[in-house]
C-alpha positions in Angstrom: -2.4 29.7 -81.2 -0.2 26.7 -79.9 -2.1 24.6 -78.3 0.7 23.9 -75.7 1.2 27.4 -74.8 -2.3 28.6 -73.5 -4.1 28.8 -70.2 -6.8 26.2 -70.8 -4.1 23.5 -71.1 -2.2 24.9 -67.6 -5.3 24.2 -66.1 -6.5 21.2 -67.4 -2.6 20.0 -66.0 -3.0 21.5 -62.9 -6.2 20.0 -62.4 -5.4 16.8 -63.3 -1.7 15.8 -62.6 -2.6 16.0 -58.3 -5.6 14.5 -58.7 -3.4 11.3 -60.8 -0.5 11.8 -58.7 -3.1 11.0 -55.3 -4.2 7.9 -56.8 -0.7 6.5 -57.9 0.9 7.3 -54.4 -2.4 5.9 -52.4 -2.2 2.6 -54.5 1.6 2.7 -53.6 1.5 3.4 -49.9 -2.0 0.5 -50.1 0.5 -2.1 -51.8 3.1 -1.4 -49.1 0.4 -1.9 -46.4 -0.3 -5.4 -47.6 3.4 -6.2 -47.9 3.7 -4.8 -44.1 6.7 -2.7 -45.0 5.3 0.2 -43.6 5.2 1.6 -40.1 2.9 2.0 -37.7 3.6 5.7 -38.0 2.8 5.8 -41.7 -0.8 4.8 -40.8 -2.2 7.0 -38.4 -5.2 8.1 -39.8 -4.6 11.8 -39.4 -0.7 11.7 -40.9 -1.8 9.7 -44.2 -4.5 11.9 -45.6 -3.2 15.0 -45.1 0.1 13.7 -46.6 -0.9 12.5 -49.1 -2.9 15.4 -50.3 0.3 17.3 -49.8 2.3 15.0 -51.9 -0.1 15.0 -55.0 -0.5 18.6 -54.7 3.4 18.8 -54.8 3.5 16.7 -58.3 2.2 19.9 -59.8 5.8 20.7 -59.9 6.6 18.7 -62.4 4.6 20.4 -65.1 5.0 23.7 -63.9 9.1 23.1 -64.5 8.7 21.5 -67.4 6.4 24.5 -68.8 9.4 27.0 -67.4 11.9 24.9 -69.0 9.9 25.4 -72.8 8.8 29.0 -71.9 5.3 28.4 -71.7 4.2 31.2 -69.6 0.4 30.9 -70.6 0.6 27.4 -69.5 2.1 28.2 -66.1 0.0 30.9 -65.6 -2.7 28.0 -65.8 -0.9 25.8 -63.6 -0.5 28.5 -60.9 -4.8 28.7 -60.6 -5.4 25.4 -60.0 -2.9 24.7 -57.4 -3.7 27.9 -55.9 -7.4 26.5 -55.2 -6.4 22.9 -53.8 -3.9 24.5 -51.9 -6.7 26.3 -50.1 -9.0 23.4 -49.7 -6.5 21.2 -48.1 -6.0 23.9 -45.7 -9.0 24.8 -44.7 -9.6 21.0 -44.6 -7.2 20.2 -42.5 -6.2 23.8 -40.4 -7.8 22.1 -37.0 -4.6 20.3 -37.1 -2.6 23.4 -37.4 -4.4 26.1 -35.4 -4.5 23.3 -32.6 -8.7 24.1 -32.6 -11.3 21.9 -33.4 -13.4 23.7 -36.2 
């Protein structure tokens, strides 16, 4: 079995690569906020969560094009799951904001 190919390792990426991705991009926009090179738009505090969530749920791209790329279809396969699930937290978490209801 090639350990690269297989559906624990898709997981394991797709759980872990947002979950990096949030903290590189939040440390990013934080250092920005001290250096007041941001706008006043950028920290509303109902744009910058859900944004940012968005953004390190997006970085699962990279993995899942680099598996395509190599053929690793068990790998995306594992990928696909994980994404799947934080895809439905966030918008569940945040679907008062899209529905226009507060839940």
């Amino acid at each position: 079995m090639d350990y690269k190919d297989s559906i624990i390792t898709g997981i394991v990426l797709g759980v872990l690569t947002p979950l990096a991705a949030w903290f590189i991009v939040k440390f990013g926009f934080d250092i920005l906020g001290n250096l007041n090179t941001r706008s006043d738009f950028g920290s509303t505090p109902t744009w910058r969560p859900r944004t940012l969530a968005l953004i390190a749920l997006c970085f699962n791209l990279i993995p899942f094009q680099i598996a395509k790329v190599k053929r690793y279809d068990k790998s995306l396969r594992g990928i696909v799951f994980p994404t799947i699930i934080y895809v439905a937290i966030w918008f569940l978490y945040f679907k008062g904001e899209f529905l226009g209801a507060s839940y």
